[in-house]
C-alpha positions in Angstrom: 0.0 0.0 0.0 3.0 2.8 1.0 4.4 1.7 -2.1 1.6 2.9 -4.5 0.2 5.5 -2.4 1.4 9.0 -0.7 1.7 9.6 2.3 5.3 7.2 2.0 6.9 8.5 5.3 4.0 6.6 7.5 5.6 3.2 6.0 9.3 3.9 7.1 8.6 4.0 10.8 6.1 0.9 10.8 8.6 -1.3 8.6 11.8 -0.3 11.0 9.5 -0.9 14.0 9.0 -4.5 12.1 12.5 -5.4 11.2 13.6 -5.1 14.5 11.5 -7.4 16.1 13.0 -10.4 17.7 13.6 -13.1 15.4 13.2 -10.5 12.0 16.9 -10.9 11.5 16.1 -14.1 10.1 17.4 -14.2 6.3 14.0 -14.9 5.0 11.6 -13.8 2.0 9.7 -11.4 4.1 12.7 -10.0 5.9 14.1 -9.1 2.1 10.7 -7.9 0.7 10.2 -5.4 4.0 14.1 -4.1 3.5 13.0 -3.7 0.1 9.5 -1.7 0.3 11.9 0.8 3.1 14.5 1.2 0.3 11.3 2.1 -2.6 10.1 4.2 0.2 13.1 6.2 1.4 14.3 7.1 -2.1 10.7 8.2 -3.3 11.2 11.1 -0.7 14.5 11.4 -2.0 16.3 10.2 1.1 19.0 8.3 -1.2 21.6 7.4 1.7 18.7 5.2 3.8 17.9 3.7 0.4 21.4 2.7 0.0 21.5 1.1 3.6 18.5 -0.9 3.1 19.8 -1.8 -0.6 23.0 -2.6 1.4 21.3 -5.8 2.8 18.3 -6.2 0.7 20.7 -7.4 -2.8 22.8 -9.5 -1.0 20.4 -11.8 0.7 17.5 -11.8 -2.3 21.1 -13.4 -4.1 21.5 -15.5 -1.3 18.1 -16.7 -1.2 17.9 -17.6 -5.1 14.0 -16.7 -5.4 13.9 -15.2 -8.9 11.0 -12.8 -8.0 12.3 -11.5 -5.3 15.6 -10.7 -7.1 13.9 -9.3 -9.8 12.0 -6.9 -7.4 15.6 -5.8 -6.0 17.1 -5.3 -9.5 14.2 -3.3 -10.8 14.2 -0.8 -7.9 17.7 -0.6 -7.2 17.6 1.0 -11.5 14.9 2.9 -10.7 16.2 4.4 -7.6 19.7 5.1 -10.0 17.4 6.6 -12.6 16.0 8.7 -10.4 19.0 10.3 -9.2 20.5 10.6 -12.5 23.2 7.5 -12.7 21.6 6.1 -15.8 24.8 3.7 -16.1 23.7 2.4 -12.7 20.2 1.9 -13.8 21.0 0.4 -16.9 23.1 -2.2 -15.5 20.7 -3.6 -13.0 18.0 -3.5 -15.3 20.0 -5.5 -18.2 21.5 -8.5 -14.9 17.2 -8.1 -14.5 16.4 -9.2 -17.9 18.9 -11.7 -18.4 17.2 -13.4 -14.8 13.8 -13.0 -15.9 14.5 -14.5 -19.4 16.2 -17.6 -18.1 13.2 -18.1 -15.5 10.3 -17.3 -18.7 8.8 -14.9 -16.6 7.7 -12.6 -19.3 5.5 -10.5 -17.5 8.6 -9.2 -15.6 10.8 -9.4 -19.6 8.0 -6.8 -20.0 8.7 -4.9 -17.3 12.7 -4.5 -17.9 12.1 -4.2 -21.9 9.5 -1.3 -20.9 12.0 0.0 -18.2 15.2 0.2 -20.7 13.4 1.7 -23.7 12.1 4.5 -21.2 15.8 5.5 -20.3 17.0 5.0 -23.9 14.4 8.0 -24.9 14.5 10.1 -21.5 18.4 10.3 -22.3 17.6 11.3 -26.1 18.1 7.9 -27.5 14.6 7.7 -29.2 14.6 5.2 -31.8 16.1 2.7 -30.1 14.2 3.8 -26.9 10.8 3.4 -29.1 12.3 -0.2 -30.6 12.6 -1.4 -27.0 9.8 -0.1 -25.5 7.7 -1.4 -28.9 8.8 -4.6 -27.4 7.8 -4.5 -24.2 4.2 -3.2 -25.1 4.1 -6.3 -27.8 4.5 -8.7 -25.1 3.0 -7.0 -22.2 -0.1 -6.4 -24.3 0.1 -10.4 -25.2 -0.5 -10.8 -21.2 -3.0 -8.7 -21.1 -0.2 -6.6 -18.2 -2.3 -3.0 -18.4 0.1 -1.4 -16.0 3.2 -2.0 -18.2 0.7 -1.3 -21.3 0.6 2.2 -20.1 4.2 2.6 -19.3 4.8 1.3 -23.0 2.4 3.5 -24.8 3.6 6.5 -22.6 7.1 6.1 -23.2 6.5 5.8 -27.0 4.3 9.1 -27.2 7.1 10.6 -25.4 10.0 9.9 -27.6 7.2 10.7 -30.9 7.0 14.1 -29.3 10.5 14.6 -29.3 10.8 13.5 -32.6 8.3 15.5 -34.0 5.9 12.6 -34.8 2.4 14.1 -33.3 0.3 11.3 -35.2 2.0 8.9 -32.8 1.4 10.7 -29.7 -1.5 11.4 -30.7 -2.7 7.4 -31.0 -0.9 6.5 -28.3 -2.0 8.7 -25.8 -5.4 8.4 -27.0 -4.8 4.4 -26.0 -3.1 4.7 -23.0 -6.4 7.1 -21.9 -8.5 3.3 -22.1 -5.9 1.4 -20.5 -6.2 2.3 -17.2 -9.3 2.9 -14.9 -7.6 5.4 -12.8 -8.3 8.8 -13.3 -4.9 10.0 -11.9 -3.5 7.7 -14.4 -4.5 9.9 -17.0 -3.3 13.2 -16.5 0.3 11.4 -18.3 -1.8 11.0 -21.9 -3.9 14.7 -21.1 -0.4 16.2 -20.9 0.8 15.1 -23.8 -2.4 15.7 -26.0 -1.9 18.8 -24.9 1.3 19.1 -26.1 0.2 18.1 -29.4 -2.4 20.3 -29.5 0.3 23.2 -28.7 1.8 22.2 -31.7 -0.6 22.2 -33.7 -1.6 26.1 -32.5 -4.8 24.6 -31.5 -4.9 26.1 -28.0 -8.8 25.6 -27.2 -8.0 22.1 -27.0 -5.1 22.6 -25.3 -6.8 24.0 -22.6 -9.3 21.8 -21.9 -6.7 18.8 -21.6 -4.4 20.5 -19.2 -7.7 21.6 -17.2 -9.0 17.8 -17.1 -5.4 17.0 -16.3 -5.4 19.3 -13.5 -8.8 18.3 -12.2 -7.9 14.7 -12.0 -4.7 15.3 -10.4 -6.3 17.3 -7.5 -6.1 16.2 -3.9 -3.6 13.0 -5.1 -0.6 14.0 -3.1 1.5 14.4 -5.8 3.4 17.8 -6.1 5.4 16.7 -8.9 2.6 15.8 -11.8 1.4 19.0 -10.4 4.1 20.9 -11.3 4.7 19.7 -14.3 0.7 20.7 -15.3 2.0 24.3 -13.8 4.9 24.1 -16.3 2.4 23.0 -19.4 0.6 25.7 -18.9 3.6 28.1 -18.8 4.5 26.4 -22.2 0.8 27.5 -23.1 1.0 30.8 -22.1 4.1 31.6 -23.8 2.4 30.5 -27.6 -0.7 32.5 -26.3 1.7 36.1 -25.4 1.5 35.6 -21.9 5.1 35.8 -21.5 4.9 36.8 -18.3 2.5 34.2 -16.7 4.3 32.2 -18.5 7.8 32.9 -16.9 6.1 33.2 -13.6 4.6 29.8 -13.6 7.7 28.2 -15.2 9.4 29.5 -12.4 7.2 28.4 -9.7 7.3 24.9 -11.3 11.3 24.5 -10.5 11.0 25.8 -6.9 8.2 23.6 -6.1 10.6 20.5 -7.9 13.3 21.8 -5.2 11.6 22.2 -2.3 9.5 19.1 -2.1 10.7 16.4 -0.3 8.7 13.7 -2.4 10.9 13.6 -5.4 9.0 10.6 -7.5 5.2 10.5 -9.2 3.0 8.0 -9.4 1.1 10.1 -11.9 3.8 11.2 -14.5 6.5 8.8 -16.1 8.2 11.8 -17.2 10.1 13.4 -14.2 11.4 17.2 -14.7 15.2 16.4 -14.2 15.2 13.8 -17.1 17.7 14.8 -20.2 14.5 14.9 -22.5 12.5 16.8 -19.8 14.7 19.7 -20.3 15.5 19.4 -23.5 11.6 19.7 -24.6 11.1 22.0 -22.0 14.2 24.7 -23.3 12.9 24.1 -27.1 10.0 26.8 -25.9 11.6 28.7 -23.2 15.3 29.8 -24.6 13.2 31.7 -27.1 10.7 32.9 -24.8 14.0 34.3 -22.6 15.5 35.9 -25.9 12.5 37.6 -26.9 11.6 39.1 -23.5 15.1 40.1 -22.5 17.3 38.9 -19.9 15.9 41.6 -17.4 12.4 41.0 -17.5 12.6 37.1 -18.0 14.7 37.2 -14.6 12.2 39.4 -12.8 9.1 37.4 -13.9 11.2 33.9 -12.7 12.1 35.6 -9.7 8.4 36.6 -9.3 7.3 33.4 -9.9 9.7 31.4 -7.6 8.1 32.6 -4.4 4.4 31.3 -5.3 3.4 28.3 -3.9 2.2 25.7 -5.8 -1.3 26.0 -4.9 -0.9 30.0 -6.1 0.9 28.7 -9.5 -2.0 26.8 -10.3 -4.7 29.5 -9.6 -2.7 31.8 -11.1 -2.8 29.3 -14.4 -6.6 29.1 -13.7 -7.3 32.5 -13.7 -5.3 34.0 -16.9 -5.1 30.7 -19.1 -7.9 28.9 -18.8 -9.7 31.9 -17.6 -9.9 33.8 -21.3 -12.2 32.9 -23.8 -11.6 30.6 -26.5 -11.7 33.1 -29.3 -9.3 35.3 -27.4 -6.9 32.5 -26.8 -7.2 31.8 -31.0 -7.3 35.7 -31.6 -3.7 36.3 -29.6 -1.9 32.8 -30.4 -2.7 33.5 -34.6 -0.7 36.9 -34.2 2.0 36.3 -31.7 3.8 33.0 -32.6 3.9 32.7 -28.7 6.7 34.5 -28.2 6.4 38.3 -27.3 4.3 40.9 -25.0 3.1 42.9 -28.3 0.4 40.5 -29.5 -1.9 40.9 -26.3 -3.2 43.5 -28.1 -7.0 44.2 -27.6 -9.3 44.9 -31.0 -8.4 48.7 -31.4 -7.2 49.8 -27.6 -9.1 52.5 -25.7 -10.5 54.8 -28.2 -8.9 53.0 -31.4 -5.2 53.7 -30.8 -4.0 50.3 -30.6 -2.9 49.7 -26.8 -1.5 46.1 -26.1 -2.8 45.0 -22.8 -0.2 46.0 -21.2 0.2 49.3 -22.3 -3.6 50.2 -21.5 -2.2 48.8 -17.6 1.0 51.4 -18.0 -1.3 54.0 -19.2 -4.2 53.2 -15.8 -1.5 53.3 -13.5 -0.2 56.1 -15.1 -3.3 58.4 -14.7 -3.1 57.0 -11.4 -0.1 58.7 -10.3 2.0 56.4 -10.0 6.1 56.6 -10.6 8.1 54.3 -13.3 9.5 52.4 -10.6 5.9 51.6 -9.0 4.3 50.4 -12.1 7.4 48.2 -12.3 6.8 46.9 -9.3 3.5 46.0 -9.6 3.4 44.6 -12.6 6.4 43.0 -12.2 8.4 44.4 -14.7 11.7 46.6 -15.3 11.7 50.0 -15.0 13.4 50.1 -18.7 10.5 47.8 -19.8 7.5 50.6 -18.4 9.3 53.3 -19.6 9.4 51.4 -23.2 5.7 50.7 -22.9 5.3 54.8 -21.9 7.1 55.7 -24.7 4.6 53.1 -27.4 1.9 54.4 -25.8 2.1 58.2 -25.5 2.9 57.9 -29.3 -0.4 56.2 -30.0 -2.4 58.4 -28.0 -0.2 61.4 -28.9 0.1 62.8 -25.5 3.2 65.2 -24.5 3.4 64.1 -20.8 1.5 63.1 -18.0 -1.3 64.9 -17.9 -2.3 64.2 -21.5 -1.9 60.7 -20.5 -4.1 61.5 -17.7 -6.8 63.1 -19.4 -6.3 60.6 -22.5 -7.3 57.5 -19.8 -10.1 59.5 -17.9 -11.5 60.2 -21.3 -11.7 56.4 -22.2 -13.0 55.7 -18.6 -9.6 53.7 -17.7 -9.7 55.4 -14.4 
């Protein structure tokens, strides 16, 4: 049970409690399964030097003991706990000693497993094809047994590495599958990401939308900070191909703090984790630009900004200016920005025809309000070279001299 469901640090205690009962030293196939479930536990809150301990004893005696599935359990987490802390070699090698067991025993649901678990590694290091071969294998033979669990890993995997590759048919079809697979709701938000993705692009943002949303909803109340944040950073990619560059920098950077500070480092949701080679390679294909086009002064500030929301505020925050504008808005922005830049938020004429941007009819309200350069740059979270850019644009349009033509150019237009 603390294996497939959050809260793990309640197991810990009750298993250490356990092993040191009188008579629990015993070398037997319950002592070796409870050393194991501590190890799965301690490293999926990212406590990697416990895991090590209990690994300590746990590979030794499931060798001594000779029980092939119990030695397959210790090679499969000892790889993922290496994957998870970046020593793919590591994970490899256990995984391949794993396969070579579980092929001499005919287990084949577990050949699934391994063939499923080395294609996955092979594409989140950037080795797609062969990643896509392996895991093609493992989904052959795991659908075969009818193994759904494994089914979903496979088709996962496979729309992952397509999406690298550019192939949005096949994630398309194969997240679509892996949507029937499983029952679980929560199992779902994987397939709902990447559709979304798809739809991205594709420049259909409606629909992009409405998957992250049902993502989001499903993955509410599970426990699981990290699928969370990596719906918080989908929708930054959204809001950066819709001209939010700012909410989009803003929620991209609450996504990393929340990775850092939680203590819960693995997802029962996702099987794509944020510190993955392809993770930040398809992550930087969208945000290098968005950095470049903003400018290294304002994409800092908006980060920054976004770094001290909590995760619960990141997601509102993605509630109330992505999913909160209409549908023909979202189209009307994302067909004249390319996603990249503050310009296109540009309303159908401005106050009184003159073109404003968004933004600009904010400069030109707080303006009229009295407020300094620096102030508006504070609360909108911007540079002070950014606003006085912006006040620059904008008294053009409206042709006004100074202030108080700004002033009495925003009172006019009932902006204040």
């Amino acid at each position: 049970v603390w294996k497939s469901r959050l809260p793990a640090g309640e197991g810990r205690p009750w298993l250490e409690e356990v092993l040191a009962l009188s008579g629990a030293e015993a070398p037997t196939p319950a002592r070796a399964v409870s050393v194991l479930t501590a190890a799965h536990l301690a490293w999926g809150r990212g406590d990697y030097q416990a895991a090590d301990r209990y690994y300590a004893e746990a590979d030794p005696l499931a060798r001594r003991l000779g029980d092939p599935w119990i030695l397959f359990v210790t090679l499969v987490d000892q790889g993922q706990e290496s994957q998870q802390r970046g020593d793919y070699d590591a994970a490899r090698t256990f995984w391949q000693e794993g396969l070579i067991i579980t092929r001499a025993s005919g287990d084949q649901a577990s050949e699934a497993i391994l063939l499923s678990n080395l294609g996955r590694l092979d594409i989140f290091e950037g080795n797609y094809a062969s990643g896509r071969a392996r895991c093609e294998d493992g989904l052959r033979l795991a659908q075969q047994l009818r193994d759904h669990f494994v089914i979903w890993n496979g088709l996962n995997a496979i729309a992952l590495a397509a999406l690298a590759q550019g192939d949005l048919a096949t994630v398309r079809a194969r997240s679509y599958e892996s949507l029937n697979v499983l029952g679980h709701r929560v199992m779902q938000a994987g397939p709902l990401h990447m559709l979304a993705e798809v739809a991205i692009a594709e420049g259909d943002y409606a629909a992009a939308r409405r998957h992250l949303d049902q993502a989001l909803a499903f993955l509410a109340n599970t426990g699981d900070p990290v699928a969370t944040a990596q719906m918080v950073e989908a929708f930054a990619h959204l809001a950066s191909r819709v001209g939010l560059s700012d909410v989009a920098l803003r929620l991209a950077g609450a996504a990393e703090a929340a990775r850092e500070t939680r203590d819960v480092v693995t997802s029962r949701s996702l099987p794509l984790l944020p510190h993955f080679p392809i993770s930040r390679d398809l992550r930087e294909r969208w945000l290098l630009p968005l950095r470049l086009t903003v400018g290294e002064e304002d994409a800092a500030c908006w980060w920054a900004a976004g770094r001290v929301l909590s995760l619960d505020e990141a997601v509102a925050l993605a509630r109330s200016s992505v999913l909160a504008a209409p549908d023909s808005t979202t189209q009307l922005l994302a067909a004249g920005s390319g996603g990249l830049s503050e310009a296109p938020r540009q309303m159908d004429a401005g106050p009184g025809g003159a073109g404003l941007t968004s933004r600009e009819t904010e400069v030109l309200r707080l303006v009229a309000q009295g407020q300094s350069n620096k102030e508006i740059a504070a609360e909108l979270v911007l540079s002070v070279r950014t606003v006085e850019r912006h006040i620059t644009n904008l008294y053009g349009k409206i042709d006004a001299r100074g202030k108080a033509d700004a002033t009495a150019y925003a009172i006019h237009h009932g902006l204040v």
